[in-house]
C-alpha positions in Angstrom: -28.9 25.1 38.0 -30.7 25.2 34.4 -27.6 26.6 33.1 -28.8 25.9 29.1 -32.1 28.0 29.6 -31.0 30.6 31.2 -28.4 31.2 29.1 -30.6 31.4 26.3 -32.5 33.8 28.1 -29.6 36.4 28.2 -29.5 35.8 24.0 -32.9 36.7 23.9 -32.9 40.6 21.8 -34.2 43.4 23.4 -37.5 44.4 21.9 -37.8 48.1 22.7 -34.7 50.2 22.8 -34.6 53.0 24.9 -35.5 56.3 22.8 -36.2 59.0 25.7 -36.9 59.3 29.3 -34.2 58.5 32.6 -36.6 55.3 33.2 -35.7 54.2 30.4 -32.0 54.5 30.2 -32.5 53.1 34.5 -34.5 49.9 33.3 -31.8 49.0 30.5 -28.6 49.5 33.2 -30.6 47.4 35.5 -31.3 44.9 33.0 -28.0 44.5 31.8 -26.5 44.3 35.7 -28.9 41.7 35.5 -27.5 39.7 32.7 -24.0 40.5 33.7 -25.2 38.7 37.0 -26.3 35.9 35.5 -24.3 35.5 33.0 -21.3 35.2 36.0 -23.8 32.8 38.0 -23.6 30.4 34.6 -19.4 30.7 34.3 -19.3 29.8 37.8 -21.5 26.9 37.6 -19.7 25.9 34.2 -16.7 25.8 35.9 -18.1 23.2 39.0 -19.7 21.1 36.5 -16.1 20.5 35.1 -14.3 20.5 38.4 -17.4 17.8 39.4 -16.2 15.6 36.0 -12.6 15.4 36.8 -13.4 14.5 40.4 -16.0 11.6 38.4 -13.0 10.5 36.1 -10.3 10.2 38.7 -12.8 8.2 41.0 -13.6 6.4 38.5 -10.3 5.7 37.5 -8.8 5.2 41.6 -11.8 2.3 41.9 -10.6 0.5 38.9 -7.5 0.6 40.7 -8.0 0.1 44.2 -10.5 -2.7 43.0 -7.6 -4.7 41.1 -5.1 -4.7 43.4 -7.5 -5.5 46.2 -8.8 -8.2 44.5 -5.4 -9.5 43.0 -2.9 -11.8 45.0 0.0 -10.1 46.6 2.5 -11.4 43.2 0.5 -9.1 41.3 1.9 -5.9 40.7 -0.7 -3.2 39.1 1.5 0.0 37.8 -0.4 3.1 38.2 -1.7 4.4 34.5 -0.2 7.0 32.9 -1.3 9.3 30.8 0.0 7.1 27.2 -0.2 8.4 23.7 -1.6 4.9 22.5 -4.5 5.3 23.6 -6.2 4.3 20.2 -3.2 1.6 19.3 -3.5 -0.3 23.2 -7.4 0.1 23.4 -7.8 -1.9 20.1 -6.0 -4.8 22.1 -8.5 -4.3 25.1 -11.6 -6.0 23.0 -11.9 -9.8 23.0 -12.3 -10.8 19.4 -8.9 -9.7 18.3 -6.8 -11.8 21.3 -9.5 -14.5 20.1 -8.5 -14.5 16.7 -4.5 -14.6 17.9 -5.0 -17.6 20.2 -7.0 -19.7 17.4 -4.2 -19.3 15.0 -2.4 -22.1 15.8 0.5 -22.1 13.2 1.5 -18.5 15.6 0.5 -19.8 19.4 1.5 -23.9 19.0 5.1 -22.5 17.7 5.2 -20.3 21.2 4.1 -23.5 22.3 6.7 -26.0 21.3 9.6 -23.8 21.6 9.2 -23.6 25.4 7.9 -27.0 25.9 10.3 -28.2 23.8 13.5 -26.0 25.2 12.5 -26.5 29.3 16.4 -25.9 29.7 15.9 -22.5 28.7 13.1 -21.8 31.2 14.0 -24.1 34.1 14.2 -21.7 37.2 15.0 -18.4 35.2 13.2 -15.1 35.8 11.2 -14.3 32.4 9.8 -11.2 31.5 6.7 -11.2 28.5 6.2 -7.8 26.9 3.1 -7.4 25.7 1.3 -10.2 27.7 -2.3 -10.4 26.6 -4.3 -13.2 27.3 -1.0 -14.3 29.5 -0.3 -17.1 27.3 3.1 -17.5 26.9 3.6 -16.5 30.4 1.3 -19.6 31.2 3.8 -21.7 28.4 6.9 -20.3 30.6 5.8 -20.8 34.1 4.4 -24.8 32.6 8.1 -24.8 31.3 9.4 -24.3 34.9 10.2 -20.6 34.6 11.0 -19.6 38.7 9.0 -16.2 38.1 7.3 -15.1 35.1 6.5 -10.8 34.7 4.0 -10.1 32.2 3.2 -6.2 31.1 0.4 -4.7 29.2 -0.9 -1.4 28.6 -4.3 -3.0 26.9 -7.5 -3.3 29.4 -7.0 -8.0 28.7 -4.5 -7.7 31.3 -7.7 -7.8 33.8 -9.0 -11.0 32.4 -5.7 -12.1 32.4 -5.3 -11.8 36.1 -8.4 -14.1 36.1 -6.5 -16.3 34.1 -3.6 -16.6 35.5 -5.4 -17.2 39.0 -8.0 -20.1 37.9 -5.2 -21.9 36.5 -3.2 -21.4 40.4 0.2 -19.8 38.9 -0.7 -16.6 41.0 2.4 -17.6 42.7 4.5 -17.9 39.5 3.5 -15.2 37.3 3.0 -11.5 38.2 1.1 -9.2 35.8 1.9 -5.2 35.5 -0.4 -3.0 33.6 1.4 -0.2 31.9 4.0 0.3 29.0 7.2 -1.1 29.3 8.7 2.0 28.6 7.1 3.6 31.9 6.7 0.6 34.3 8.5 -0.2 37.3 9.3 -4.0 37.2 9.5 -5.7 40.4 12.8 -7.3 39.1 15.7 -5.1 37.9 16.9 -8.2 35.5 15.6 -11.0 33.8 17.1 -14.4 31.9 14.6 -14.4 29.4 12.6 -12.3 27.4 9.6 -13.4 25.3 6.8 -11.4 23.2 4.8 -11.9 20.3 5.3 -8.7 18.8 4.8 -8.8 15.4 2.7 -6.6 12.9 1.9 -7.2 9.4 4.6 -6.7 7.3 6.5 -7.7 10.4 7.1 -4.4 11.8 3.6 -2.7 11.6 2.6 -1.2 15.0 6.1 -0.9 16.2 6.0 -3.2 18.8 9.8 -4.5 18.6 10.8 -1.5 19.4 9.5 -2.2 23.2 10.9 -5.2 23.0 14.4 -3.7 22.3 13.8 -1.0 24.9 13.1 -4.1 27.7 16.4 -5.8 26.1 18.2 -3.0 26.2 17.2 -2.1 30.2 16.3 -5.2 31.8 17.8 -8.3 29.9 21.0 -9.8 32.4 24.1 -10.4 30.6 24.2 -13.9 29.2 20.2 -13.8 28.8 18.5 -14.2 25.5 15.3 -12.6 23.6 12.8 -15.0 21.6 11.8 -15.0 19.3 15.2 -14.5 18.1 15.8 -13.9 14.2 13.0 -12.8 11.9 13.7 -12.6 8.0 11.1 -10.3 5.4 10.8 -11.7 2.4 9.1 -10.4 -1.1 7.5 -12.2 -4.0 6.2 -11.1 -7.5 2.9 -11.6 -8.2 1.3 -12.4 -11.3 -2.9 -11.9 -11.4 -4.4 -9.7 -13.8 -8.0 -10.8 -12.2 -7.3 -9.6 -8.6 -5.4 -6.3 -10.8 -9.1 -5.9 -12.8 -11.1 -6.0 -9.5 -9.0 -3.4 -7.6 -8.4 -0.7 -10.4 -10.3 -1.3 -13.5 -13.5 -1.4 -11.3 -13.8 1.8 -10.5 -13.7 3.0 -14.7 -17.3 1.8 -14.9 -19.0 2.1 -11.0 -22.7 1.3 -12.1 -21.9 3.6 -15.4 -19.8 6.0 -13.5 -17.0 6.8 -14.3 -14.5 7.0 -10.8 -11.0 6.8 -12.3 -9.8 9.1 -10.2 -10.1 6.4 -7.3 -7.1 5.1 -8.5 -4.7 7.3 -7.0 -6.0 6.9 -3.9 -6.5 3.7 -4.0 -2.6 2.3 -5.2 -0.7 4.1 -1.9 -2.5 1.5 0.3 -1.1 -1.7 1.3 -3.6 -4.2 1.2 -3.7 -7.1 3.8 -4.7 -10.3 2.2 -4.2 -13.9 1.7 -2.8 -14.9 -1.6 -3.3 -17.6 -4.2 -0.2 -19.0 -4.0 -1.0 -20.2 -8.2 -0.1 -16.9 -8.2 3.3 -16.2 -7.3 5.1 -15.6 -10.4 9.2 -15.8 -8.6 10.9 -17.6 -5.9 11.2 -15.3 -2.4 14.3 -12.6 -1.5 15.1 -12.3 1.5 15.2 -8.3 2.0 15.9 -8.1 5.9 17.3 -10.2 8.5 17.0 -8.9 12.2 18.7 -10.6 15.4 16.3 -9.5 18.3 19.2 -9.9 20.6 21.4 -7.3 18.5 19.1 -5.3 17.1 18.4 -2.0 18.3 15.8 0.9 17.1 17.4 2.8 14.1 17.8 -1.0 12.5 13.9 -1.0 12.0 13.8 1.7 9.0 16.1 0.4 6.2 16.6 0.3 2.5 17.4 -2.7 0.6 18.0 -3.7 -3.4 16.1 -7.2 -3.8 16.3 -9.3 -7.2 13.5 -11.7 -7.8 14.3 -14.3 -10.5 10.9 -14.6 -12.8 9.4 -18.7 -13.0 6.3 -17.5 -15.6 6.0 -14.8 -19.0 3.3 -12.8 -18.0 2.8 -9.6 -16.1 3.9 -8.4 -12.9 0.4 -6.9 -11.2 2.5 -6.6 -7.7 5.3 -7.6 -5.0 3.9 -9.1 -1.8 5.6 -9.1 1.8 5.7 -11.5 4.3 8.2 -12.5 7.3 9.5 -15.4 8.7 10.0 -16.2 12.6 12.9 -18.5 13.9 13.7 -19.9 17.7 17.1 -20.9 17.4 19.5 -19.7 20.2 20.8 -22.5 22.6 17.7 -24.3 21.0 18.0 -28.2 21.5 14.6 -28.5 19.5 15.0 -25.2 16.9 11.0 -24.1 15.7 10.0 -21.8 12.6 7.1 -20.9 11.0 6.2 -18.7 7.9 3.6 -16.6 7.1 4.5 -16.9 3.2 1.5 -17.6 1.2 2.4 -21.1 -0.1 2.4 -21.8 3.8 -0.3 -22.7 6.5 -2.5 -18.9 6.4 -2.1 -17.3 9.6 -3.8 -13.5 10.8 -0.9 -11.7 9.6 -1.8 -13.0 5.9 0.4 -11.4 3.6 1.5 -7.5 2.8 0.7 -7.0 -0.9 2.1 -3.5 -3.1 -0.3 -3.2 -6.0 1.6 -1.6 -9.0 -0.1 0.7 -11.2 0.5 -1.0 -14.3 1.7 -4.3 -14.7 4.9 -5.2 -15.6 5.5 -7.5 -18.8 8.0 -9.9 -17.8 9.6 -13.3 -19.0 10.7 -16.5 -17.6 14.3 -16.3 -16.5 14.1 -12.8 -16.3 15.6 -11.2 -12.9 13.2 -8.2 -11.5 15.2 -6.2 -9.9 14.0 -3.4 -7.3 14.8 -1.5 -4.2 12.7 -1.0 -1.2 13.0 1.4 1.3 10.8 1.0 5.3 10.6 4.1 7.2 8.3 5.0 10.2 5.1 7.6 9.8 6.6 10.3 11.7 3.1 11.6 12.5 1.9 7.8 13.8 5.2 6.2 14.4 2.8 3.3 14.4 2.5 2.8 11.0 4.7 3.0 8.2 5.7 3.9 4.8 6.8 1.6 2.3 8.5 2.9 -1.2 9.1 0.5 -3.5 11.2 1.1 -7.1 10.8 -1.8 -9.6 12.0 -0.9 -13.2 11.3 2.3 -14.0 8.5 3.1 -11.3 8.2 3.8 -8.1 5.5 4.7 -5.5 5.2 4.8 -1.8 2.6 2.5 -0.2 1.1 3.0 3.6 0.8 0.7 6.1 -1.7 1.6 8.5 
């Protein structure tokens, strides 16, 4: 049915209104039962055409399904999707460049690595649950390690390819994938001995991912089991470069001979994301937060801390830079770290860096002192707002 056309054929105006006569006034009446008609024929068909799309989408949607689990082996579990609220967050982790750019940064996946190649005794016949799976490789690294089973569970569209994976490496048998959130699946387990994820954001806690983490400690972790990584520390740094300063504010005083000033204040609330000059750094690291993955529950995400940061050079304070820190230690017989501070090996997180306003004259010996406070963006818990106090100012940064 040509619904468009013949709805614009009931717009179309009447060109001669009725001024006399009973044919007349019997022509328009007939004419406008007419349109009424019509105009009920279009709803109706309206409505099919929708009715007809959600039929499209849930086929759609049940081959997807019914395809997976009939091409899977019988140790795969595929959780039936629910409607999520992360639709944006989980479909950025369905595209391949991004899970590319994780497994090629080795200073992140080689410390995975060696933890569980080097810790066997942690692994050796113990059920292991990996929240978050991706590509599968950790769960790969456990079930090498001699994990007895090994669930993986992802709401991102990878964890097809890494069914694949898992298969053309033969640990069908070992490993068992589940799409879905954590916080909705049903595990084919009701406890587990380990728990691993690489979880972390920039800034450590961008994208809120430790708090699924907790949420699988906290339901399906057996007594006695252990989460890892298992401490992570966030650290900041004063920064000293009136060049990188210049390029980010002072720029936009003269934009070919325009003047766009008022850039500024939009520009300052947002983090940037960026690898450092470590000639830079203008004060050793504070430690602001220190989180136990097996303790730690929700509420200890958003805190507020006072930091002090001892000053090495007299110049000027252009901004405080964030990083974190990532320690396997618990009932490790070979313990493994790594940084992503900027004096260390660069990694994808980079590092977290709070421009201030106006630079900060400061002096060598001189202690900085400051206060920080993390909190969630209620609107996109996602993300987060950072408000940092050093001296006399203070402004609130996003992270998003």
């Amino acid at each position: 049915l040509p619904i468009s056309s013949d709805i614009e054929d009931l717009c179309e105006p009447a060109n001669v209104l009725p001024s006399n006569g009973l044919n007349d006034t019997v022509m328009l009446l007939e004419q406008l039962k007419h349109a009424e008609h019509r105009a009920k024929l279009a709803e109706a068909a309206l409505a099919r055409a929708q009715d007809d799309l959600q039929k499209m989408k849930q086929f759609a949607r049940d081959f997807v399904m019914n395809a997976d689990v009939g091409s899977s082996s019988s140790s795969s579990a595929i959780a039936d999707l629910q409607e999520d609220e992360d639709g944006v967050y989980f479909s950025s982790y369905g595209h391949y460049g991004i899970h590319e750019e994780m497994l090629k940064d080795k200073v992140r996946t080689e410390s995975y690595r060696d933890f569980i190649y080097q810790n066997p005794h942690i692994f050796k016949d113990k059920v292991v649950l990996d929240v978050g799976c991706g590509t599968g490789i950790l769960s790969l690294f456990a079930a090498k390690a001699g994990a007895k089973k090994v669930i993986g569970v992802d709401q991102s569209e990878i964890i097809y390819q890494a069914m694949d994976i898992i298969r053309l490496n033969k640990l069908e048998n070992t490993i068992t994938l589940v799409k879905g959130r954590i916080e909705e699946v049903d595990l084919p387990l009701e406890k587990v001995d380990v728990i691993i994820s690489e979880w972390m954001g920039y800034f450590l806690l961008f994208e809120s991912m430790l708090d699924s983490v907790i949420y699988a400690k906290d339901k399906y972790l057996a007594e006695g089991g252990s989460v890892y990584p298992d401490v992570c520390t966030i650290s900041l740094v004063a920064v000293g470069d009136m060049k990188k300063h210049a390029d980010k504010l002072l720029f936009w005083e003269d934009v070919y001979g325009f003047d766009m000033s008022c850039m500024k204040k939009a520009v300052i609330p947002e983090a940037v994301v960026e690898v450092l000059d470590p000639n830079t750094l203008i004060s050793p690291a504070s430690v602001i937060k220190h989180i136990d993955c097996n303790t730690a529950s929700t509420p200890d995400l958003e805190f507020s801390s006072d930091f002090t940061l001892t000053i090495t050079t007299s110049t000027k304070c252009t901004a405080v830079a964030g990083y974190f820190d990532i320690f396997f230690e618990k009932n490790c017989h070979n313990k493994v770290l790594f940084s992503t501070g900027p004096q260390c090996t660069r990694t994808h997180w980079k590092q977290t860096v709070f421009l201030l306003e106006k630079p900060i004259p400061v002096e060598a010996g001189e202690i900085l002192r400051g206060k920080i406070t993390v909190r969630k963006n209620r609107k996109d818990p996602r993300s987060l707002f950072i408000t940092l106090s050093v001296k006399e100012t203070q402004q609130t940064y996003s992270l998003q």
